[in-house]
VOPAGU-2260 file (C-alpha; in pm, 1 decimal, decimal comma):
REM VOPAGU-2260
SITE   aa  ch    i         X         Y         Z
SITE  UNK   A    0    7417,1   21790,7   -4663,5
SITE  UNK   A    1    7692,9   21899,7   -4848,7
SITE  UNK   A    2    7613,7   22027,6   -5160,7
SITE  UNK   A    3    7814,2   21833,1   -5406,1
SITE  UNK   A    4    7659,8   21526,3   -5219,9
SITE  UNK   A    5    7284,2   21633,1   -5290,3
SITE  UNK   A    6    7393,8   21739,6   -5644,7
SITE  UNK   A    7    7554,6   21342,0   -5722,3
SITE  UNK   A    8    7172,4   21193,5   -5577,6
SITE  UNK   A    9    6990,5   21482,8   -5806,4
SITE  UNK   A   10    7185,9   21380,6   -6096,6
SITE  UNK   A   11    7236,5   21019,6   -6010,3
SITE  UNK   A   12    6777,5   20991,8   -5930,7
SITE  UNK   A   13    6725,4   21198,7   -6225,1
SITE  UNK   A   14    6956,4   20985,1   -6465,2
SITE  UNK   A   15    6798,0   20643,3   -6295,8
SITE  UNK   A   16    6434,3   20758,7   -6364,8
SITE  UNK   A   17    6548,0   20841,5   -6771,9
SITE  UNK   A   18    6668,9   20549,2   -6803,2
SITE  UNK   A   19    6363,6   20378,4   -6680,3
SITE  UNK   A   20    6165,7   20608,4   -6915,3
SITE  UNK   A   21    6340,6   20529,1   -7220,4
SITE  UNK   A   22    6275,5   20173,6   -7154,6
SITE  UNK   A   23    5917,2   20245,5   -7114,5
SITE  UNK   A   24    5936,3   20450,1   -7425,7
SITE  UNK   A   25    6101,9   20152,9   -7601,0
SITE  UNK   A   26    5826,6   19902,4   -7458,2
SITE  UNK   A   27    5543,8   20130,3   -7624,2
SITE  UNK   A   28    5683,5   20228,7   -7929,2
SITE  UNK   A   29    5750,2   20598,5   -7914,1
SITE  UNK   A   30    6025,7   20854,2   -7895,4
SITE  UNK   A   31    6152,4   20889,7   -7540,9
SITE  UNK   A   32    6152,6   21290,7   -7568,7
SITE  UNK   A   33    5794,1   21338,9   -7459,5
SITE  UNK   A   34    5862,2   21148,5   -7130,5
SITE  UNK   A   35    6192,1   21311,1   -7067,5
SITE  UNK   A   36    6011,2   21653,9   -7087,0
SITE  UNK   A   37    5731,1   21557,5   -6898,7
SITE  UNK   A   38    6010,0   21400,7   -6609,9
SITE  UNK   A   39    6200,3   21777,5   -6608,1
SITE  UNK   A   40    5855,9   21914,6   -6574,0
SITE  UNK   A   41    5769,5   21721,4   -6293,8
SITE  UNK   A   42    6109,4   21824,1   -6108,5
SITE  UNK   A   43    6129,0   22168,7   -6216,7
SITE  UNK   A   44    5964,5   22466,4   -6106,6
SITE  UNK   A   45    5654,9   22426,7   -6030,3
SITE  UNK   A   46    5630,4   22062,8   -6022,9
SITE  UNK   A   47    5617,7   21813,2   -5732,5
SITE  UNK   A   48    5964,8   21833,4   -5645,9
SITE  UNK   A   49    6202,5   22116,8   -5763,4
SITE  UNK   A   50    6584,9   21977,0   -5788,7
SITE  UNK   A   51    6753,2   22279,8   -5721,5
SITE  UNK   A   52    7137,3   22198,8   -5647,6
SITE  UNK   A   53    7193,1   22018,3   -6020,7
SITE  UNK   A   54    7025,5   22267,0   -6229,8
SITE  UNK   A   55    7377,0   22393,0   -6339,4
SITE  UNK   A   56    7482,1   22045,0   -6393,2
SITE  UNK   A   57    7241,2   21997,0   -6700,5
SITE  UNK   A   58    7216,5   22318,7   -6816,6
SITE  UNK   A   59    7585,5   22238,9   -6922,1
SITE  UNK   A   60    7501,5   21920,2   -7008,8
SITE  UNK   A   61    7187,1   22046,9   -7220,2
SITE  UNK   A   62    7410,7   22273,6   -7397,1
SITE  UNK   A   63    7705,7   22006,1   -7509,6
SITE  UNK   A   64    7368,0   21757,5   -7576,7
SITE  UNK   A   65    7268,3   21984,1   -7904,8
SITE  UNK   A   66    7689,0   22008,0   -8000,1
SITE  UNK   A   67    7700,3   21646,7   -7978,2
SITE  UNK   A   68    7377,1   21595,4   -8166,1
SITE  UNK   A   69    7457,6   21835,0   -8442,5
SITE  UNK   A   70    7805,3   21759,8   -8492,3
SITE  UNK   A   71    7795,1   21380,4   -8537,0
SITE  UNK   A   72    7481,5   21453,3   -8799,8
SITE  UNK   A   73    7751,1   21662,8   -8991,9
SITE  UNK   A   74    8028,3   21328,2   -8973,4
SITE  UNK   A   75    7740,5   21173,0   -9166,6
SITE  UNK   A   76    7791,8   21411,8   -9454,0
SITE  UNK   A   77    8077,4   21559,7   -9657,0
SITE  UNK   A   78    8142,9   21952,1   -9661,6
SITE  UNK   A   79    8035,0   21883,4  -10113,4
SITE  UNK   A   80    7709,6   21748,8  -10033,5
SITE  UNK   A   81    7635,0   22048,4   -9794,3
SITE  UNK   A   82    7750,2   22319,7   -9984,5
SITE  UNK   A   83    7551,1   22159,1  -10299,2
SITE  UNK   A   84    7219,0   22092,6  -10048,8
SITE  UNK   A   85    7241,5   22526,3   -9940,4
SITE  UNK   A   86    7261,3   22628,4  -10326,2
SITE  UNK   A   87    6942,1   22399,8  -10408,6
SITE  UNK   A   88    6730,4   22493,8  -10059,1
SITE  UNK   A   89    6790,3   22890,4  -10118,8
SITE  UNK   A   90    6451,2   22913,1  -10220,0
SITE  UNK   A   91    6357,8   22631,2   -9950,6
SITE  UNK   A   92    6469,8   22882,7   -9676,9
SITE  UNK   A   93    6244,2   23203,6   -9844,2
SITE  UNK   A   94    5939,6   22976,9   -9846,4
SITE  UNK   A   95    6027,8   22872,7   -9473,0
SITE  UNK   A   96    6077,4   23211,4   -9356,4
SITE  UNK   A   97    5759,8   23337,4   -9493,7
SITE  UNK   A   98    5546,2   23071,0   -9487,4
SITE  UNK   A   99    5675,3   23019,3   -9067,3
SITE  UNK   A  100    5755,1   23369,3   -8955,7
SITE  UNK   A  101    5433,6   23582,2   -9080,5
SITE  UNK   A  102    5155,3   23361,0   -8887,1
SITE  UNK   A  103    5379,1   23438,8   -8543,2
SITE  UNK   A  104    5414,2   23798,4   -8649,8
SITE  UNK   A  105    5018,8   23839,7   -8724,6
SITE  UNK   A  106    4953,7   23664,1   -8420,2
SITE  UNK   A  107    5129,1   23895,3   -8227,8
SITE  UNK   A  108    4883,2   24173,4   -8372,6
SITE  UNK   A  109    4571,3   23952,7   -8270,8
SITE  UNK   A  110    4732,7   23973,2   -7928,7
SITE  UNK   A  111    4684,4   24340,9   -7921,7
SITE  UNK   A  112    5137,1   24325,1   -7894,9
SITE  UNK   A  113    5332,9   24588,0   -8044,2
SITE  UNK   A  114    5587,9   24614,4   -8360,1
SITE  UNK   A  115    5882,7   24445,8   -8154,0
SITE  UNK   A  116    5713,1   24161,3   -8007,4
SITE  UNK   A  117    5547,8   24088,5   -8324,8
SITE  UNK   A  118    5894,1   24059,6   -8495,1
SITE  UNK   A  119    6033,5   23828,6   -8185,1
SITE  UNK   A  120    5697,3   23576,7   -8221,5
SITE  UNK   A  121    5818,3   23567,7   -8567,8
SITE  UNK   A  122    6133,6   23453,6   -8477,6
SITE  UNK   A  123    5985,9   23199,3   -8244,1
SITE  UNK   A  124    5737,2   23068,1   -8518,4
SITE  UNK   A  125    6008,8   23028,0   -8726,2
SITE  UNK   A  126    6258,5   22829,7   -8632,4
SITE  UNK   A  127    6267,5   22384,2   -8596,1
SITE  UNK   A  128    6473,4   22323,0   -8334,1
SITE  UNK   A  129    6801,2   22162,9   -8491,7
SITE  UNK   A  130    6872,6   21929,5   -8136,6
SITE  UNK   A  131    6504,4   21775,3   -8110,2
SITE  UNK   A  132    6511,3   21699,4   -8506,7
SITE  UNK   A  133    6848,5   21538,1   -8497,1
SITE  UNK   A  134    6726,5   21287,9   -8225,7
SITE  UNK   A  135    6374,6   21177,3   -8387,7
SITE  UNK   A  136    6618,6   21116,8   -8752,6
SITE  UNK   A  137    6838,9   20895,3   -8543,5
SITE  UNK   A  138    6574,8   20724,3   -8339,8
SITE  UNK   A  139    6382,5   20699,7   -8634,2
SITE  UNK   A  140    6682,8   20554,7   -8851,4
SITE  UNK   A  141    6621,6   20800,5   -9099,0
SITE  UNK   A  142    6961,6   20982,1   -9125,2
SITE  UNK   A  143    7073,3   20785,8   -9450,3
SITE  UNK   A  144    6732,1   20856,1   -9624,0
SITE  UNK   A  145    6716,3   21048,1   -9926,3
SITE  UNK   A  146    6476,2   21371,9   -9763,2
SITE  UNK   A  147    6700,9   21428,2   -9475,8
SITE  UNK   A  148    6974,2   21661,6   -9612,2
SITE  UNK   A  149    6683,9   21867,4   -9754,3
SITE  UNK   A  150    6567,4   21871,5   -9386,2
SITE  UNK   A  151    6942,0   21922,3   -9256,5
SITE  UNK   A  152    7021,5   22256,8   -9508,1
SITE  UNK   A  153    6675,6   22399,5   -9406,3
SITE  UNK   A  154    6772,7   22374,8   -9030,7
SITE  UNK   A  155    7101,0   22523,7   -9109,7
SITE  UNK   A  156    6962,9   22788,5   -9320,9
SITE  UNK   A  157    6751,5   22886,4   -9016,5
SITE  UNK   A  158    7058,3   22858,8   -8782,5
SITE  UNK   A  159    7252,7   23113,8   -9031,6
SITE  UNK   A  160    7014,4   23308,9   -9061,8
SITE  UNK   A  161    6958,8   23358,1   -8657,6
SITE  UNK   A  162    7345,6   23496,6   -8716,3
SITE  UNK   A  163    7132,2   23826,9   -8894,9
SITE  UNK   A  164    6832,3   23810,0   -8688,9
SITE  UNK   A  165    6962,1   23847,8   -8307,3
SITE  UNK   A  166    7154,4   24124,4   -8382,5
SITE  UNK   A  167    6833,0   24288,7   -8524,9
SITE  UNK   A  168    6620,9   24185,4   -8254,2
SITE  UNK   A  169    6911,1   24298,9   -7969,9
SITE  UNK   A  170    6916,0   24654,4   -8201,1
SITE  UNK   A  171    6484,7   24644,7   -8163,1
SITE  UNK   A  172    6421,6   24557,3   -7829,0
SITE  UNK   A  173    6722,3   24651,9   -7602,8
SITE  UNK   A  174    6822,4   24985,6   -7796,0
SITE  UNK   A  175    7181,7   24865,3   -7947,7
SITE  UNK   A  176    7242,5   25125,6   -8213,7
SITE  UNK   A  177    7174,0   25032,7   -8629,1
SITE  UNK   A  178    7610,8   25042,2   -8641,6
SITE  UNK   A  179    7660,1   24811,1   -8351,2
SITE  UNK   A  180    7397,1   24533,5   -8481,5
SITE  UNK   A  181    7555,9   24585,9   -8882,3
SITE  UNK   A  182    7932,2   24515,7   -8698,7
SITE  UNK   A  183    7763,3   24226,9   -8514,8
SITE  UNK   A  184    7644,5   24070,0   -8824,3
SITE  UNK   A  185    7931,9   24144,8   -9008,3
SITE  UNK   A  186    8129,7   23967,7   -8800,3
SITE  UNK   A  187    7902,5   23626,4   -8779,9
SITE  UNK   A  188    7922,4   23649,2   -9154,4
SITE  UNK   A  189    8281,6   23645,6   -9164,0
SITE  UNK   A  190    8302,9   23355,3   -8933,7
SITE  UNK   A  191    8024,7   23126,6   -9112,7
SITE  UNK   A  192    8220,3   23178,9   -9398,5
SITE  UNK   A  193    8564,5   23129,6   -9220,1
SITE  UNK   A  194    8425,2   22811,9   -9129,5
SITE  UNK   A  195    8264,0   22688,0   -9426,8
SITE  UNK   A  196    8550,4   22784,4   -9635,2
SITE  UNK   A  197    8784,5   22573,1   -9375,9
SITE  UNK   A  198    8525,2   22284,9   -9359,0
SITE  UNK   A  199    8487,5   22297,8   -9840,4
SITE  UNK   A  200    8882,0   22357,2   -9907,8
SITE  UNK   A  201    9109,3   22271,2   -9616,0
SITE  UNK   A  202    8884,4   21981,0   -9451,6
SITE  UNK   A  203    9130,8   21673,9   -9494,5
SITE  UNK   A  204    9382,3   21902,8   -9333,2
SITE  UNK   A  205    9175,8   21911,2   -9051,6
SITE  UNK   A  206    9156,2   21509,7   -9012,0
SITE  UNK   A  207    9467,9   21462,4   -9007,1
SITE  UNK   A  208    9553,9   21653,8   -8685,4
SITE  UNK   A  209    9398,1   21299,0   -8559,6
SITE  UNK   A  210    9455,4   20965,1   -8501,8
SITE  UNK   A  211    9125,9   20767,4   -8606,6
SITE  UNK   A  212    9312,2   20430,3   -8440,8
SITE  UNK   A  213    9317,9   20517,4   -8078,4
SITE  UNK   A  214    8980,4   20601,5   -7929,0
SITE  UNK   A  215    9108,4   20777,5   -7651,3
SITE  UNK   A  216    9278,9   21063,6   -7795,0
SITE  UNK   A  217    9026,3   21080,1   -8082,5
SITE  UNK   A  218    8761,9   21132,7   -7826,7
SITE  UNK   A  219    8888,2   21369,9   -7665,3
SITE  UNK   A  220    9069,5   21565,9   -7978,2
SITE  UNK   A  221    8735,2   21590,1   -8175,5
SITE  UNK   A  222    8500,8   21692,7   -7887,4
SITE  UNK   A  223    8766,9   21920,4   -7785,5
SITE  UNK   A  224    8746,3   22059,6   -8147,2
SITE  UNK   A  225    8393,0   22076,1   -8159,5
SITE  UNK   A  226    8329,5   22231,2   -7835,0
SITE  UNK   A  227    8591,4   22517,6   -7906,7
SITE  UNK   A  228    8467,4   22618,7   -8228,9
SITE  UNK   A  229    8092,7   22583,6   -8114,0
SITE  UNK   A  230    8214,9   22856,3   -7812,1
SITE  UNK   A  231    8376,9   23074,9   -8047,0
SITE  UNK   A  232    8071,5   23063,3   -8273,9
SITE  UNK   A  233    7828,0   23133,3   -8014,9
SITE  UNK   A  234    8059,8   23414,3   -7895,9
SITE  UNK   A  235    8007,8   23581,4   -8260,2
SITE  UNK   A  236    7623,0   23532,5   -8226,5
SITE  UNK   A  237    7617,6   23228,9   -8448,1
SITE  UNK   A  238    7454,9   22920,5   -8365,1
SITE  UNK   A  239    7703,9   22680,7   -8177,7
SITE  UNK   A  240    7482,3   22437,4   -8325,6
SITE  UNK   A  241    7599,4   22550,3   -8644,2
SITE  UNK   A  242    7981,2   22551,1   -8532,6
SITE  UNK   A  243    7940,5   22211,9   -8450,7
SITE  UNK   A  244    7748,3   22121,0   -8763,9
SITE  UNK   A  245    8021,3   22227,8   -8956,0
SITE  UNK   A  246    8338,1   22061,5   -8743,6
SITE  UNK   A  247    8175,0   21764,6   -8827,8
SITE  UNK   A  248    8152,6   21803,1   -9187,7
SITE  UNK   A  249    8495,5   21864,1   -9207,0
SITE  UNK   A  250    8608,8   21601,9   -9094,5
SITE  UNK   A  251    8617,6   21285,8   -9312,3
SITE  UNK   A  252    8745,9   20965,2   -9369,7
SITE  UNK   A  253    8837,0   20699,8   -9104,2
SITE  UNK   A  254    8871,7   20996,9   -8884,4
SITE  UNK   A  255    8494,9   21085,9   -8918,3
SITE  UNK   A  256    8367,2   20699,5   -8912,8
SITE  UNK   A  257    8581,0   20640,8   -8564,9
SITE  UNK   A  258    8470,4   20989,1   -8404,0
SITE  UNK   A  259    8117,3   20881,5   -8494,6
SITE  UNK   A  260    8178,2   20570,7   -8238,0
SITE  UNK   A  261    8346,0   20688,7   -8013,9
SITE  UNK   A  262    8125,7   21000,6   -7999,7
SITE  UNK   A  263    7756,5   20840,2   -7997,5
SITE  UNK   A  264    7728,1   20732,0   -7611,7
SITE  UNK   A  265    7840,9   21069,6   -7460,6
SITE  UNK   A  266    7558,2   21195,5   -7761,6
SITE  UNK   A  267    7311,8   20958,0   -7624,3
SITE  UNK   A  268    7396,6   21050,0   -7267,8
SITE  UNK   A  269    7349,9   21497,0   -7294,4
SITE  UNK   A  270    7086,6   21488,4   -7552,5
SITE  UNK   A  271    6883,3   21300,3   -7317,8
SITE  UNK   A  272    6995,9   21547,2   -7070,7
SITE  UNK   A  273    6896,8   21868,7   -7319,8
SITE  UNK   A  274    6544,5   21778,9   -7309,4
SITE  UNK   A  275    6556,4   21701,0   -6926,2
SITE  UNK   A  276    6697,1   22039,1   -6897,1
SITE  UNK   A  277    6405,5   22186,9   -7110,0
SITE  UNK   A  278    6142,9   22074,0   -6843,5
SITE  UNK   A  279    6348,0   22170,7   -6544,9
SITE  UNK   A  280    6391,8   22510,0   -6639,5
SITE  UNK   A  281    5981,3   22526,0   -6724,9
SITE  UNK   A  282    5764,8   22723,4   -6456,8
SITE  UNK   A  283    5487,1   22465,0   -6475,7
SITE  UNK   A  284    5209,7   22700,7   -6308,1
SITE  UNK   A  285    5227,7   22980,0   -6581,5
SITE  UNK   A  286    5132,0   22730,8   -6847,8
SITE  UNK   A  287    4773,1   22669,1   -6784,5
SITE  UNK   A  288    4673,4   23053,5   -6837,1
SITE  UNK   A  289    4825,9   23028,7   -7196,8
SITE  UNK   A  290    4776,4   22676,4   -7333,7
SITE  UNK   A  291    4496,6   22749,3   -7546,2
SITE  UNK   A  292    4695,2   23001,7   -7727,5
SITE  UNK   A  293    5017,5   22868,2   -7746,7
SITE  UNK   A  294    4775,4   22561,6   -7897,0
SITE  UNK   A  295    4656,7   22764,4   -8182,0
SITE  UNK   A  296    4930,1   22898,7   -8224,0
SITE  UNK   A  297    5119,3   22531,3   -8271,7
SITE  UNK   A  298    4889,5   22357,4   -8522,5
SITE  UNK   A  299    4880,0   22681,3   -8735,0
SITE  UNK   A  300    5260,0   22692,1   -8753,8
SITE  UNK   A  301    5327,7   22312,6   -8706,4
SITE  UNK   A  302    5092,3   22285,2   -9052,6
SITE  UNK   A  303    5303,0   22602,6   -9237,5
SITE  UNK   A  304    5571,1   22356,6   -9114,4
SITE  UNK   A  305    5483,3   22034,3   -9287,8
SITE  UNK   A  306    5408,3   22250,0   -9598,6
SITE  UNK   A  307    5762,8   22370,5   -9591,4
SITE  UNK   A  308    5917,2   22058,5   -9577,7
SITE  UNK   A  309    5679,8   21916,7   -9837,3
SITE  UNK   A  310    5758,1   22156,7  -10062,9
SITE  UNK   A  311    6104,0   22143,0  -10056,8
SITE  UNK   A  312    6158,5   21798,8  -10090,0
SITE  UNK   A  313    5959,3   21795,2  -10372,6
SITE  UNK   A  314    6148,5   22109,6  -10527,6
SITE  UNK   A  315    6439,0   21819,5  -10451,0
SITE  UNK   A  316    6271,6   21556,6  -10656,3
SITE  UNK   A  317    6211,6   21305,3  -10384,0
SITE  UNK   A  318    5857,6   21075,0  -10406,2
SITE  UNK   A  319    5589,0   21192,6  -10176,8
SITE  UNK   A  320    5640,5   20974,5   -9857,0
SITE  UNK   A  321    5967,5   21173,0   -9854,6
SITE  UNK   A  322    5776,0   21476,8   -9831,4
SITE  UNK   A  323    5578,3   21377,7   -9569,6
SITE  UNK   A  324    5845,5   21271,8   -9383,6
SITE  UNK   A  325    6045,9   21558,7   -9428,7
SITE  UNK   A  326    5738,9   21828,4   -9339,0
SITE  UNK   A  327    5624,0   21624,1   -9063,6
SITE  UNK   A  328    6020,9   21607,7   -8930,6
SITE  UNK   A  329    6031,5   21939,5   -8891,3
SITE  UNK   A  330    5775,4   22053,4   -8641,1
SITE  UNK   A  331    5931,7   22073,1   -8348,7
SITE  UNK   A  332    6079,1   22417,0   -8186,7
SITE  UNK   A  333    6337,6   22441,1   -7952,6
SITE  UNK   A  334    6611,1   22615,2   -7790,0
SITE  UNK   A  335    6631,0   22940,1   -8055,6
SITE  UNK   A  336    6305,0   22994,5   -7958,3
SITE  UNK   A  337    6322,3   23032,6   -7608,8
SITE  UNK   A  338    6610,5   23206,8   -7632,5
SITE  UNK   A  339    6412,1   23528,2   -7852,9
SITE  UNK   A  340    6132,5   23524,1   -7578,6
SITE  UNK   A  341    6412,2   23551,2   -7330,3
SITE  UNK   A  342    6569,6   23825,2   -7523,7
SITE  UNK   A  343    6256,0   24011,9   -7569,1
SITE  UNK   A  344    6078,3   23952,1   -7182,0
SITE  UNK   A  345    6428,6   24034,8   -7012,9
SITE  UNK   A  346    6414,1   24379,1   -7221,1
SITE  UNK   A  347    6040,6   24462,8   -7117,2
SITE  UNK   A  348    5880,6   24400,5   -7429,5
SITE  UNK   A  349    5584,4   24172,7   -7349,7
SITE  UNK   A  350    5582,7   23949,9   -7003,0
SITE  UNK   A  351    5334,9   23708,2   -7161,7
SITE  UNK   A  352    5557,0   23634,9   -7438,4
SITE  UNK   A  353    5773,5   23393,4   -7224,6
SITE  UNK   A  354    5528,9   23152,4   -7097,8
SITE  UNK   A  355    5368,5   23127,7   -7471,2
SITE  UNK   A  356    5675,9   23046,7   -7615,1
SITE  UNK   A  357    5710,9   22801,7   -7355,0
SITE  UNK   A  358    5396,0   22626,2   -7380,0
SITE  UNK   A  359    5441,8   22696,2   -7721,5
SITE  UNK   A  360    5785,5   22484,3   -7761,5
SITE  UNK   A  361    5623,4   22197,0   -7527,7
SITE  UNK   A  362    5377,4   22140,0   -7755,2
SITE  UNK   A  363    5540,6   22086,1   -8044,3
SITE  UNK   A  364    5848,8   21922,8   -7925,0
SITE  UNK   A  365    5569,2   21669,7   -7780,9
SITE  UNK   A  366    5387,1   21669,0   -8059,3
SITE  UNK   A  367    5626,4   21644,4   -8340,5
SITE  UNK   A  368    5809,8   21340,5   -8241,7
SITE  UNK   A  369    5437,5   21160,0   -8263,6
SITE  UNK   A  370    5353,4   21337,6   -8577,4
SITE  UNK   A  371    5724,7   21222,1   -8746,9
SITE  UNK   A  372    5635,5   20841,2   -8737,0
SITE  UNK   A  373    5322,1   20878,2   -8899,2
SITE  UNK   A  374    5448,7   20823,3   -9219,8
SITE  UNK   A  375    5623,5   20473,7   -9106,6
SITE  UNK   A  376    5247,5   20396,0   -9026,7
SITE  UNK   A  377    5037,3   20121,0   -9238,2
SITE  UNK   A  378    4747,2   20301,1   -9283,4
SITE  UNK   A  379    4930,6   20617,1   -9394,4
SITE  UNK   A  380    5142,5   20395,1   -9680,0
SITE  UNK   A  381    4831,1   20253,5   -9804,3
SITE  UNK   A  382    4682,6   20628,7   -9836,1
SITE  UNK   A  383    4971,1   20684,0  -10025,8
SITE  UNK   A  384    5014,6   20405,8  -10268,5
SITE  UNK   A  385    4597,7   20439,0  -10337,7
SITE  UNK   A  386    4700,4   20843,0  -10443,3
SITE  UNK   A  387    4963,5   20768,1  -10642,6
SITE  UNK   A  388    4769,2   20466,5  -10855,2
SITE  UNK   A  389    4500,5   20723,2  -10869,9
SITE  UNK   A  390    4718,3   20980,0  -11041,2
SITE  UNK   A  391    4905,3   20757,3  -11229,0
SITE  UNK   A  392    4526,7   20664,2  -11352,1
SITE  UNK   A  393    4439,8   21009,5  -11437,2
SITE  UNK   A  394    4741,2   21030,6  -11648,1
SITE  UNK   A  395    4681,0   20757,6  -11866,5
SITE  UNK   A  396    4291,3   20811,2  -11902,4
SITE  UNK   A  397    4427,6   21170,9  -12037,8
């Protein structure tokens, strides 16, 4: 069979079957990501039937999934509110580094691991994964509410800081000299702030090099935009999340509110593919030896998560449900993470390190989608309303 052929029934099965389990997911009340994992696992390596001819086909697709999903969250907010978000979540993004990083880097020491693979489980501790986040906020219909732009400038915090930290890593694990990873940084620097200072002074410039009343050349104009600047940013060693994070924010207007339309079905369509990808590219028989593990691993940092996001809402003034919401939102890790173990297995640093990561992202981009609607949950509101009378109590009575 010809190979084009068997990649158009790959792709064409593969989309069929998501579609059925996003109904499914729909029917029972939960976020299709778990399933669409669980469906690239099943095809992937490993599983009962490994697609092999399309794996190139959504590993593109995966990639323009998280630009999609990151740039139409920044069309949902002005380049002002951003900018004044990062100067009140500095100390957000200390506490997240700490309180997220050390419990990877000590577990690396537990492991019996040395220096360098203790500093690359950090990184993988650390970091939400920006593309699974931005789904459960829009599934969840939570992208107007007043927690989620703390939760935004702590995922872009991590994502500029990961603009510092490969370069690092690269200089620890594959020998690149102190100079080289200091002119690496330097220059991801200069192009985050290129781009923010583009995005904060020159952003209605930017819109008008479009025509929000014709979809067709908007569509094409803005994700030609976004997908250029995300390339050049990833080029630089910053996320092209982040490029695309910022494209949107700089756009505004009509311009922004039509892109948004025309945008959201090809967003719908790749982000469903990222996580599809995710499973695919999964070895499915090196997970059982470190599930227990990566599971210990998970609730330790998936709690040091929640505690993050608590805290910095509430540094942010918003009630508690926010906080909840917020920690709970940002659980899941994703495609950073996999990306250090890569770095740091590919170098000869620790050959378990991949498939915990692995089994270590799994678990909470399973888990976290589950653990995010918990606060939409009745018996979880009533907890809530019963602490806060009870405090408000203890107030008066003193």
């Amino acid at each position: 069979m010809h190979e084009n052929t068997l990649i158009l029934i790959e792709v064409g099965a593969l989309l069929l079957g998501m579609s059925l389990l996003g109904r499914l997911a729909l029917r029972i009340g939960i976020s299709p990501i778990p399933l669409y994992l669980i469906a690239g696992l099943a095809f992937g390596n490993g599983g009962l039937l490994a697609l092999e001819a399309s794996t190139e086909f959504f590993e593109i697709g995966a990639d323009i999934g998280v630009i999609l999903l990151l740039a139409l969250l920044g069309l949902e907010y002005t380049a002002s509110e951003l900018f004044t978000n990062l100067k009140h979540s500095r100390m957000a993004g200390l506490l997240d580094a700490a309180l997220n990083a050390l419990p990877g880097a000590i577990f690396a020491f537990l492991m019996g691991w040395g220096p360098a693979a203790a500093i690359a489980l950090a990184g993988i501790t650390w970091v939400s994964s920006s593309g699974v986040i931005a789904k459960v906020l829009r599934d969840l219909g939570r992208l107007a509410n007043r927690e989620t732009p703390v939760i935004l400038a702590i995922l872009v915090i991590e994502d500029l800081a990961m603009a510092f930290y490969l370069p690092v890593l690269s200089a620890l694990v594959i020998g690149v000299s102190l100079l080289q990873g200091a002119v690496t940084v330097a220059i991801a620097v200069a192009v985050v702030s290129l781009i923010l200072f583009v995005a904060l002074r020159h952003g209605h410039i930017v819109s008008r090099i479009f025509t929000p009343d014709h979809a067709e050349p908007l569509l094409l104009g803005v994700l030609g935009l976004t997908m250029l600047v995300a390339g050049l940013s990833a080029q630089v060693n910053v996320s092209a999340a982040v490029g695309a994070f910022l494209v949107g924010i700089a756009l505004s207007g009509r311009v922004a509110h039509n892109a948004s339309q025309v945008l959201t079905p090809l967003r719908d369509l790749f982000a469903a593919v990222f996580f599809v990808f995710f499973g695919l590219v999964t070895d499915a028989t090196k997970l059982p030896a470190v599930i227990l593990p990566a599971l210990i691993l998970a609730v330790v940092t998936m709690a040091t998560k929640v505690l993050t996001g608590y805290l910095a809402a509430k540094r942010a003034g918003i009630a508690e449900p926010g906080r909840w919401r917020a920690g709970l939102a940002l659980t899941p890790r994703g495609e950073f993470s996999i990306v250090i173990a890569g770095l740091a297995v590919s170098a000869g640093i620790e050959p378990q390190l991949a498939p915990l990561a692995t089994a270590y992202v799994l678990i909470t981009v399973i888990v976290g989608p589950f653990l995010a609607r918990i606060p939409d949950t009745t018996w979880f509101k009533v907890a809530t309303r019963a602490r806060a009378a009870a405090a408000q109590r203890s107030l008066g009575e003193a």
